[in-house]
N, C-alpha and C positions, 0 to 999 in steps of 0.2 A: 281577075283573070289576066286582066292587061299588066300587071305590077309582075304575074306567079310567068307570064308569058317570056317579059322581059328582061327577068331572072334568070330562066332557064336557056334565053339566047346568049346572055353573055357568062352565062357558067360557062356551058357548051365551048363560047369561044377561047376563053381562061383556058379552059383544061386542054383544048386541043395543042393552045398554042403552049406547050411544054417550056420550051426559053423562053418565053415571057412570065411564063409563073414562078418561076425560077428566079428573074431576075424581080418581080414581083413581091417575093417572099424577103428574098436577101434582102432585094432594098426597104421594106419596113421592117425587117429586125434593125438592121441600121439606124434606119429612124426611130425607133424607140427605144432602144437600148445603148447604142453604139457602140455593139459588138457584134462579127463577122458573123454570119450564116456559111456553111460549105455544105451544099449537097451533090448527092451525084446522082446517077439516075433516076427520072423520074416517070411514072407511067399512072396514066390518068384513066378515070373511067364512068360510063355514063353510067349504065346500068349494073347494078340491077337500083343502084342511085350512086349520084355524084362522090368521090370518092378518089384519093391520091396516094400512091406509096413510093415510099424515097428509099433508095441504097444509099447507106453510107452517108451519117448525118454530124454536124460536128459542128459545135458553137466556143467560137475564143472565150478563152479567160482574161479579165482584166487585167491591165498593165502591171509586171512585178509581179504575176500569178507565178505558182509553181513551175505550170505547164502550158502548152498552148493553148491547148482546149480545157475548157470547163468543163463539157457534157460531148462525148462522144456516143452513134449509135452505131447499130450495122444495117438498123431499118428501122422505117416510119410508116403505118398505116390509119389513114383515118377517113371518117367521112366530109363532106364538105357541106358546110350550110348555104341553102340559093340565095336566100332574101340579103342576109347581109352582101352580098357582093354586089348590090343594088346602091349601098355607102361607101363602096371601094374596100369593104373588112375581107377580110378570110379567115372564118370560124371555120377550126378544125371541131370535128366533136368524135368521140370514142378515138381517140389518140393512143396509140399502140405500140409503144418501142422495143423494139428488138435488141436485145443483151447493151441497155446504156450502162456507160460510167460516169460519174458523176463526181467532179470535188468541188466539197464548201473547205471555203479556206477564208481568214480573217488575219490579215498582218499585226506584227507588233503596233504600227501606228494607226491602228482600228479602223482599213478600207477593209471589205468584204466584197468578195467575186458577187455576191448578192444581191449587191448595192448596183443597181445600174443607169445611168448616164445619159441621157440623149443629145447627142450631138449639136453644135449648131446650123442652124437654119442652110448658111449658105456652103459648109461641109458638103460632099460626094461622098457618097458609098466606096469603098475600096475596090479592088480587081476590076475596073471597068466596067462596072455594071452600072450601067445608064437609069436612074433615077423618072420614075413614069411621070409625065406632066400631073397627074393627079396621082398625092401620096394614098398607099392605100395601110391599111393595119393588120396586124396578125392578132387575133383570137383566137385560144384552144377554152375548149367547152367541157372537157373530161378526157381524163388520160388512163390508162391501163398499162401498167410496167412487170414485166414476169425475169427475174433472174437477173434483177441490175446490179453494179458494185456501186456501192456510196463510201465515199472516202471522206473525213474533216480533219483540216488541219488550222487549230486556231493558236496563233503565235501568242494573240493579246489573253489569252486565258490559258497557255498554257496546257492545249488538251489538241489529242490527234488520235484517230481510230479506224475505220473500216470494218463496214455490214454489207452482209449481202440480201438484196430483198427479194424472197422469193414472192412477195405481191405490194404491188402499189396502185390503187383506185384511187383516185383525183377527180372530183364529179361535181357541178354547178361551180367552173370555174370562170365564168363570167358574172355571175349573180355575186349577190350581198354576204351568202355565209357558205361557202366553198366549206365540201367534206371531205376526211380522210381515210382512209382503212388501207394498213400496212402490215404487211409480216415480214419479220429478218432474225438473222442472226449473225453474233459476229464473224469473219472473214475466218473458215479456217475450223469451226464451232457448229454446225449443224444442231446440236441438240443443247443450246442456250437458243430459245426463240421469244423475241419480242414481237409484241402484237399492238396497233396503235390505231385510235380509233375517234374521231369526232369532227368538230365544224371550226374553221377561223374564220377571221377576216374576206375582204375583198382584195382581190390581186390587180385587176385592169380595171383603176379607178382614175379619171383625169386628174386628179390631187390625194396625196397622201393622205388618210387616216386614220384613225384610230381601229385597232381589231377588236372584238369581241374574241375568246379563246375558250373552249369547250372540249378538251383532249381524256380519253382513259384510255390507258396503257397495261397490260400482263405481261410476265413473264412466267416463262415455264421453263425447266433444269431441266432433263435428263425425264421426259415425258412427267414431271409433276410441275404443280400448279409453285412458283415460287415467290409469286407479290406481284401487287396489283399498286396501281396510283391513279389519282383523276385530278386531274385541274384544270379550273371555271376562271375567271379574266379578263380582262387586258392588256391591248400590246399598244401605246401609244404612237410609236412611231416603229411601223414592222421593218422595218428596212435594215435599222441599225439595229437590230431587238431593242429599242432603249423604251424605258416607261412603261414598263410592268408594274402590274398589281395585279395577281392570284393568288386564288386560294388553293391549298395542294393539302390533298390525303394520301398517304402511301402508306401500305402494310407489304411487311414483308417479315418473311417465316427465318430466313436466316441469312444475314448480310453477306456472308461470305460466297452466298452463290451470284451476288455480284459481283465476284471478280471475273468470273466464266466471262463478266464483259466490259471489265475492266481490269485488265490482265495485270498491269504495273501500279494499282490500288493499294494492295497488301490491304485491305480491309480487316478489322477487328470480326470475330466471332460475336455477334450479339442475335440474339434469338427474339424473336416475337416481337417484333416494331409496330408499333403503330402511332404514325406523326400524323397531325393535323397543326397545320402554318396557314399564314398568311405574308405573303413577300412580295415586297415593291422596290423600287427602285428608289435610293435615297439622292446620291449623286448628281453632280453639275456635271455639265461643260465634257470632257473629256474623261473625268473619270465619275465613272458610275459604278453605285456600292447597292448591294443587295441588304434588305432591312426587313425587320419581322416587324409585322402588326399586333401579333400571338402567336402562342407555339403550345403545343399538346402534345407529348412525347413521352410515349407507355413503350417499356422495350420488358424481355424476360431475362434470362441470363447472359451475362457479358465477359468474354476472356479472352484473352491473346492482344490486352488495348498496348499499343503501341508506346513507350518509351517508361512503361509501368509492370514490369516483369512480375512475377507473383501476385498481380492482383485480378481477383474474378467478385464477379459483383451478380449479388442474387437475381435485382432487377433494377433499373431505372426510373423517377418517373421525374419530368420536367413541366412546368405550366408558368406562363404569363399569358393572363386571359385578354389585357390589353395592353397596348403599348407603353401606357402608365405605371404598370406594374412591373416589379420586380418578381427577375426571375425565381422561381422557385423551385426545388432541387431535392431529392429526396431518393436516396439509394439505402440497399446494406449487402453486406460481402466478406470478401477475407484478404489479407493481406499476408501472405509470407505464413499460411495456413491460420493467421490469426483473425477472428470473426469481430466485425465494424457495421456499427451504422452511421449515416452520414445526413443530417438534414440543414435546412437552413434557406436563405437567399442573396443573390447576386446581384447584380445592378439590369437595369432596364436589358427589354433586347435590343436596344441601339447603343445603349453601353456597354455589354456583355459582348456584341459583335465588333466594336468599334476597338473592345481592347486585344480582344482572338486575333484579328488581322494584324494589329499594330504589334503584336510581342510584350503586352502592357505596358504599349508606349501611350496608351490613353488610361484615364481612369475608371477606376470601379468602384463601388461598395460591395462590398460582401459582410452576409453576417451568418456562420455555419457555424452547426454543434457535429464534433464526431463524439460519438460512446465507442470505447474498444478496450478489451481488457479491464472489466470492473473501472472503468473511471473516463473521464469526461473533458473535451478541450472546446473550449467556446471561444471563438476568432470575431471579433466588429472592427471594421473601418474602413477604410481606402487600400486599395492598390491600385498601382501602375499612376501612368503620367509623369513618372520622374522624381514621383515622390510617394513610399506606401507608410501607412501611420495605421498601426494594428494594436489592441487590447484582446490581452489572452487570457483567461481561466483557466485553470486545470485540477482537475480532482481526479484521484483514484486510491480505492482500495489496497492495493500491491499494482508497483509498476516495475517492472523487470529492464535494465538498464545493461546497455555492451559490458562482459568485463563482470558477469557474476553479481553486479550490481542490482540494489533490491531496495524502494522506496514503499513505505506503508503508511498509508492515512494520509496521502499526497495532498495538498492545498497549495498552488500557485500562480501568482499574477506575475504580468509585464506586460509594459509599454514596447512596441516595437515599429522602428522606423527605415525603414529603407530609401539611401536618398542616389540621388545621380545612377540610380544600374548596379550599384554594389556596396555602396555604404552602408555600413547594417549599425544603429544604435539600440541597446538594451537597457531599459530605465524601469525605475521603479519596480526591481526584482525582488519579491517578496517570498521564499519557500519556507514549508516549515511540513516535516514528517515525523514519524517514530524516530528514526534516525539523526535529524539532522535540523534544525532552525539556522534558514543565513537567509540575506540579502546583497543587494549589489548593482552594480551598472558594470555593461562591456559596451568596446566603440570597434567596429569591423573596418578601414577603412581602404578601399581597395588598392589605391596606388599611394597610400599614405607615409610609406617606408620611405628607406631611401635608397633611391633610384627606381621608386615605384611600384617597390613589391608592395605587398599586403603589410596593414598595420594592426596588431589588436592590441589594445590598451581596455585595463579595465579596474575593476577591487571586488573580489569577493569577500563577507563577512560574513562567519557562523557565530551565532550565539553558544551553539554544541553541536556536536559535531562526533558522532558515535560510527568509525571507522568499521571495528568488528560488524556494527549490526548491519552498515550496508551493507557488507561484503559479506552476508550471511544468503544461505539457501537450502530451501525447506527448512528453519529453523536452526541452522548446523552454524556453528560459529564458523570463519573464515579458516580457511585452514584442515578442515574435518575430512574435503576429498582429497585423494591423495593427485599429485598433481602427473600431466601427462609423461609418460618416457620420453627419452630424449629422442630425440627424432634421427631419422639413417640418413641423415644427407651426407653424414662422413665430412672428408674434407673439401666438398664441393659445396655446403654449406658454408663451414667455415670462412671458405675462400668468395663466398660470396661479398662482392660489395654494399655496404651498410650506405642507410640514407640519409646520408651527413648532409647531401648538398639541401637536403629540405629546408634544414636552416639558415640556407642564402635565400630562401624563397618566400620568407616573410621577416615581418620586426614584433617587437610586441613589448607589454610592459604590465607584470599582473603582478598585484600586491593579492595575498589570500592569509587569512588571520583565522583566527576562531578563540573566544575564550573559555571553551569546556572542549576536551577533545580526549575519546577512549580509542588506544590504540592495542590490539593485544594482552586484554585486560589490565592495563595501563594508566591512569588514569591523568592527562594534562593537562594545563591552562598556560594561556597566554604563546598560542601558537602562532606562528608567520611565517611566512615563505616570500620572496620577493625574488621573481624570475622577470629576467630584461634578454632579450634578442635585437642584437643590434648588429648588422654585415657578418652575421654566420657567425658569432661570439654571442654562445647561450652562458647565464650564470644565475646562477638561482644563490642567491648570500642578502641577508640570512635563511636558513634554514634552523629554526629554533621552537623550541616547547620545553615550558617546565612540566620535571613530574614530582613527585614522590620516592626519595633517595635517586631520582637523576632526574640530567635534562638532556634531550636532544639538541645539538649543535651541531653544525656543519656546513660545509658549502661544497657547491658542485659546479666545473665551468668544463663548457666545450667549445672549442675553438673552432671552425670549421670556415675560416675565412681565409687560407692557405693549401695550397695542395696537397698537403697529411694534414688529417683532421688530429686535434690535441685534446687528448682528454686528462683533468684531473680532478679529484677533491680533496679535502680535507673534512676529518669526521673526528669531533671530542666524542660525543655518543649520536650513533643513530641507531632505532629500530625497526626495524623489517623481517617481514612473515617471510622465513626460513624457504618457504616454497616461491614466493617469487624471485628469490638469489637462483635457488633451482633451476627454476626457468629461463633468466636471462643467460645464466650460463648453459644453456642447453644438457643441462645435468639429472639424473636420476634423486628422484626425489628423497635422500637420507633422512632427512630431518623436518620435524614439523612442530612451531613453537616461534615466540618469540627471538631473534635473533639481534644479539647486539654490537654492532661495529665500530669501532674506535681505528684510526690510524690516516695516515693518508698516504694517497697513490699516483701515478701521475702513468698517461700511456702513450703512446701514439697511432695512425695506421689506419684503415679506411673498411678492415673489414674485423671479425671476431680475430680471427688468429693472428693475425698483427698486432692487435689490439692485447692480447694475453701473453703475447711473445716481446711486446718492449714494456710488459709492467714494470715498474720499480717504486721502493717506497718500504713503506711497513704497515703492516692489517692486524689488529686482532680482532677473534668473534667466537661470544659464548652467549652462554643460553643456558639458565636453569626453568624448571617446570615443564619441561617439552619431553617430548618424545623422539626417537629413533626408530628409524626400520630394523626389526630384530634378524631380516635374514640378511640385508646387509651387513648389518657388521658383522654377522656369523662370519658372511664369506671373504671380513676384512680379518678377523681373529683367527679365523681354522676351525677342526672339528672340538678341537680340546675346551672351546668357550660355547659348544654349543650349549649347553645346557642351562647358559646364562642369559642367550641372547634367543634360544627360540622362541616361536610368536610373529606377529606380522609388525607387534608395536611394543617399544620396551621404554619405560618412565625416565627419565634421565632427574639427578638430582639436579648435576649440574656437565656443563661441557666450554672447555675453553681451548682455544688455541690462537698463535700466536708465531708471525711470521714475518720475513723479511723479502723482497721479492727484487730479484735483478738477474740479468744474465741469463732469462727464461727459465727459471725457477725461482720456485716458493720457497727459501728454506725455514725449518717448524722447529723454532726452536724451543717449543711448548705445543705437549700436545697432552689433553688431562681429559679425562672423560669416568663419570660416574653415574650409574645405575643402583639401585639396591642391594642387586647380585653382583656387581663386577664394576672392577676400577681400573683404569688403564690409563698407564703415564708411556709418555716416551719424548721421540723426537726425529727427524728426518728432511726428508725434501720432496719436493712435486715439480715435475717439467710439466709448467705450462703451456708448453705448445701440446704435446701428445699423451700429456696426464698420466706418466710415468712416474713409477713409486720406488722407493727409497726410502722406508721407513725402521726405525728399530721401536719397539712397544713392548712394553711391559703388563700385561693385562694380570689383574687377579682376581680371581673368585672368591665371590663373597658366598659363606654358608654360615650363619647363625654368627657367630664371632672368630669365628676361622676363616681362613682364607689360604688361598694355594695360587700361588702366579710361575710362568715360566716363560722367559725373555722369545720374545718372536720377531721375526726380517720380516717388512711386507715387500714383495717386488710386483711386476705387472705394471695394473693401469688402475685407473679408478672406477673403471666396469669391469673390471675381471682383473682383480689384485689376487696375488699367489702368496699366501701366508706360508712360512716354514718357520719351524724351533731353529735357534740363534745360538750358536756355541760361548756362552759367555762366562761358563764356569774354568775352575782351572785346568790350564791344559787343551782349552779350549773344548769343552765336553759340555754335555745340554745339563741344565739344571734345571731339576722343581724345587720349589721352598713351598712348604707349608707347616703353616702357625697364625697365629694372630695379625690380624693387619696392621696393628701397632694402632695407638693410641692418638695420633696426628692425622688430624684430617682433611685430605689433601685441596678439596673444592676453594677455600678459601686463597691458596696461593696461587691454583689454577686461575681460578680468577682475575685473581689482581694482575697475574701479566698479562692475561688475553685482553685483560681491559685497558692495561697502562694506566693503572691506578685511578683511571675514572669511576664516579658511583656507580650504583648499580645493584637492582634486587639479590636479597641473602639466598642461598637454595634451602631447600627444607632441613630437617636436623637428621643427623645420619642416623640408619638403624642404628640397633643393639639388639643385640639376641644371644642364647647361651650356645657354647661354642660347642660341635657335634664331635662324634669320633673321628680319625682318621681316616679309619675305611668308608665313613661317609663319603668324606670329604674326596677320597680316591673314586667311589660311587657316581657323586656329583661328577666327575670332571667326567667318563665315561672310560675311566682308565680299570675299572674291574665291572664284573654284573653280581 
């Protein structure tokens, strides 16, 4: 009674005297913290028990803070406890703030407004507040917050945000395991609501220590449930948050509805998580590094992952049951619509984390198998640390390669090493398919040029080397699709700039050999290529293969170390699939068939039409065994050859021509072409720049051993050539001849000039047939019914 007597007199006297509780309060926030207290009005009351309410409450932020204040209110109400004011404390209890704000902030050099200071001993309180002969303390015992803003602004992490809580309960905050229960949502967001709920640590303990942590957390979207999390712990030193170790479960239904509260996230779409970890604190001194003890990570479908466009993953699952173990990893999915699975494991979780942070500037193991597309890649060894050392397997049934390209019954190894960030070495290259047996080493070396561009240097060897079968699909020898139209970019194509300067932007040196090589039903041995890149001067010499009545020889150099890039080659015989000429020259696909090039040419110019407008030199190029498009030449011949040439594809025995090229023109001074049905000789010119025709031809139809030809002008272009009958008889009058084609058979002389007397396949043996009537013959051409 004497103790509860003597309580209640100097409560009594506390509360009446207003400026001294005042100065009371400010001066042990002072002393405990040394940061300012501001309040303003204040009105005290006995009944119906002890009890204080402040207008206008407002506590500084630490030095270099944002703002002045830390924690602004516009009111304070709580109860007062009697006994303590018998120790000189003042426990507030049921603590009731009216609309505070609140910033946690943490600078780049990791002080926190959190962190707070007490002053020394022989310091004053600031604004003249007189310091009481006996220090007293501030206790609050339980807080209640309705409609506060909470702002964080953390430099040293990186991270800044703002919620508003529509509740905050704070209750046994003077005892050993102070609770929490909060609800908010982010500033702005009303219906993103987190919910936060459990026990920490002690707050007003004479010595800092250790927290026990006991938190579950919800989240609800848009009135549904969105994920839950709880974590159990310690906080060794709560001040600085340093020296954690929890354990953490969180499920959540779909990641993206954390963005609702972390707006500048961009979070991946992954459906159905659920993580169970363990995370501690690995870190010394200044810098502290978060570390897994285990990890347990079940997710469902996965899409939108960030710098991996087309890839969606059926599901995830991740496990290291101890810190011992290697992680383990196991998904499957699609890439770029194509269906993958993916298992295998990584390096520890303090390996796996230490090389995430670093950019695999630390090392790893890894050992993963993917399966995709019938066939199989198995990866073991190191990366990162500044040096990665890989063994690769690969198997696959059919593997489909850029460029129509096609491998079958795939088997292949290599060593691979990655050193200093960009040097890539390829050793012990072993392939061997349907198609193709080689081996080899390539060296990538990044500033290895000179003056530090990229260097590759390597040697590829095929043992065989079967050209048509890569380049086959579904079955179809190379060649079989017809290839795309030219494309309408007109002369804004043309005029486009080519990308000459690629070749100042590396060096290189690749030797490539093979001694069996099928090129176009072809058959070679003893092939090489030796291509060098050295300051923008590309040149590939030799370019060589023997065949079978020829061989390929020739060379190609591009200059591109001067402000016009130079191109030229020289070619004794080269072959090449009639549709890729097509293509480079943005041309409609006439021809399809082995095609053989003899001559050389020299150009200059930085784009296509410069580049065909300073040709000069000499070309020829024939081709027997192939074929023709039959409504082309229709519409090169006129109506009077249709009959020879209808059809979408017409047999050629043989096709030669042969040309001189300067002055932006081709001129053809041999032009030979035979079919079974029809033979056409002539000669003329082509403007290179706008593919403008000038031709005079002689076509004539073949019917059994008869034949009827009559002299034709082609004018136009080479998509839309205009055929007309040529006045070349006496008097200048149009003539038809028919009779026998005569006895000499013109493919052989064709030949020889388009080749310039180089080897080269015979074309098959000409028909014979017995020779029809006349009026067939007039029938045939469509000149009667």
């Amino acid at each position: 009674m004497v103790v509860l007597g003597a309580g209640g007199m100097l409560a009594a006297r506390a509360l009446i005297d207003r400026a001294g509780l005042r100065e009371q309060a400010v001066a042990a926030v002072w002393h405990q913290t040394g940061r300012v207290l501001r309040v303003g009005a204040i009105q005290v009351h006995i009944l119906p028990y002890p009890s204080v309410s402040i207008r206008d409450l407002a506590l500084s932020d630490m030095a270099d803070g944002a703002r002045p204040d830390m924690l602004t209110a516009t009111g304070l109400e709580a109860r007062l406890a009697l006994l303590p004011l018998l120790r000189h404390e003042i426990r507030l209890e049921d603590v009731r703030l009216t609309h505070p704000d609140l910033l946690v902030e943490r600078l780049a050099d990791g002080r926190a407004n959190w962190q707070v200071q007490p002053p020394a001993e022989s310091d004053r309180p600031p604004g003249g507040v007189s310091a009481p002969a006996t220090r007293w303390r501030i206790r609050i015992g339980s807080v209640r917050v309705r409609d506060a803003a909470l702002r964080w602004d953390d430099r040293r992490g990186h991270a800044s945000g703002a919620v508003t809580l529509s509740r905050l309960d704070l209750s046994g905050l003077t005892g050993s395991a102070p609770s929490i229960a909060a609800q908010g949502n982010r500033l702005g967001d009303p219906l993103a609501v987190v919910t936060v709920s459990g026990q920490f640590g002690p707050i007003f303990m004479p010595a800092p220590s250790a927290w026990p942590v006991r938190l579950q957390a919800a989240l609800r979207v848009d009135g549904r449930e969105a994920g839950s999390a709880t974590l159990e712990g310690s906080l060794a030193d709560p001040a600085r948050l340093r020296g954690y170790d929890v354990g953490v479960h969180a499920t959540i239904g779909q990641l993206t509805d954390l963005n609702r509260l972390f707006v500048h996230a961009n979070l991946p779409d992954i459906h159905e998580i659920d993580l169970t970890t363990r995370v501690v604190e690995l870190g010394r001194g200044d810098a502290p590094m978060p570390g897994l003890r285990q990890v347990r990570l079940r997710t469902g479908a996965i899409d939108g992952l960030p710098l991996a466009g087309g890839l969606t993953l059926d599901h995830l699952a991740v496990d290291a049951p101890t810190p011992a173990d290697h992680v383990a990893i196991e998904t499957a999915g699609q890439y770029a619509g194509r269906p993958f699975a993916l298992h295998g494991t990584v390096g520890t979780p303090a390996e796996t984390l230490a090389a995430v942070r670093s950019d695999l500037g630390s090392p790893m193991p890894l050992d993963l198998v993917l399966d995709a597309a019938g066939g199989s890649l198995h990866v073991g060894g190191t990366v990162g640390g500044g040096q990665s050392a890989l063994d690769t397997h690969l198997t696959a049934g059919r593997l489909a390669l850029p460029g129509e390209v096609v491998l079958d019954h795939l088997t292949a190894d290599a060593h691979l090493e990655v050193r200093n960030g960009g040097d890539v070495r390829l050793s012990g290259l072993q392939l061997a398919s349907t198609q193709t047996s080689l081996d080899g080493e390539l060296s990538f070396l990044r500033h290895g040029g000179t003056d530090g561009v990229p260097l590759l240097n390597g040697r590829i060897h095929a043992s065989r080397l079967d050209i048509d079968a890569l380049r086959a699909v579904d079955g179809a020898p190379a060649g079989a699709a017809p290839a795309p139209s030219p494309s309408s970019g007109g002369d804004s194509a043309d005029a486009a700039p080519l990308p000459f300067e690629r070749l100042r932007q590396a060096e290189g040196d690749l030797d490539l050999t093979a001694d069996q090589m099928r090129l176009y039903g072809e058959d070679y041995h003893t092939a090489a290529a030796h291509l060098v890149l050295r300051g923008g001067r590309l040149t590939i010499d030799p370019l060589h293969a023997d065949g079978s009545g020829r061989s390929l020889d020739g060379k190609l150099s591009v200059d591109a170390s001067g402000p016009v890039p130079r191109v030229s080659a020289d070619v004794h015989t080269l072959v090449l699939p009639a549709e890729w000429l097509a293509k480079a020259f943005d041309m409609a696909p006439m021809l399809r068939g082995s095609l053989q090039l003899v001559g050389s040419v020299q150009t200059e110019g930085s784009d296509r039409a410069a580049l065909r407008a300073g040709l000069g030199g000499h070309v020829g190029l024939s081709m027997v065994k192939g074929q023709i498009d039959g409504n082309t030449l229709g519409r090169l011949l006129g109506p009077d050859a249709a009959a020879a040439t209808r059809g979408t594809s017409v047999a050629l025995r043989c096709l030669g021509v042969h040309m001189t090229l300067g002055d932006g023109r081709a001129a053809l001074d041999t032009i030979g072409l035979q079919t079974f049905r029809l033979t056409v000789t002539g000669h003329g010119t082509i403007g290179l720049a706008r593919q403008d025709l000038d031709l005079h031809l002689m076509p004539q139809l073949l019917i059994g051993g008869t034949g009827a030809s009559m002299p034709i002008m082609v004018a136009g272009t080479l998509l839309a050539p205009q055929p007309r009958p040529e006045p070349a008889g006496p008097g200048h009058r149009f003539m038809l001849t028919i009779g026998p084609p005569g006895s000499a058979d013109s493919c052989p002389d064709t030949l020889k000039a388009a080749r310039e007397e180089q080897p080269g396949p015979a074309p098959d043996a000409a028909p014979k047939g017995k020779g029809p009537k006349v009026m067939d013959v007039l029938r045939g051409l469509g000149l009667f019914r």
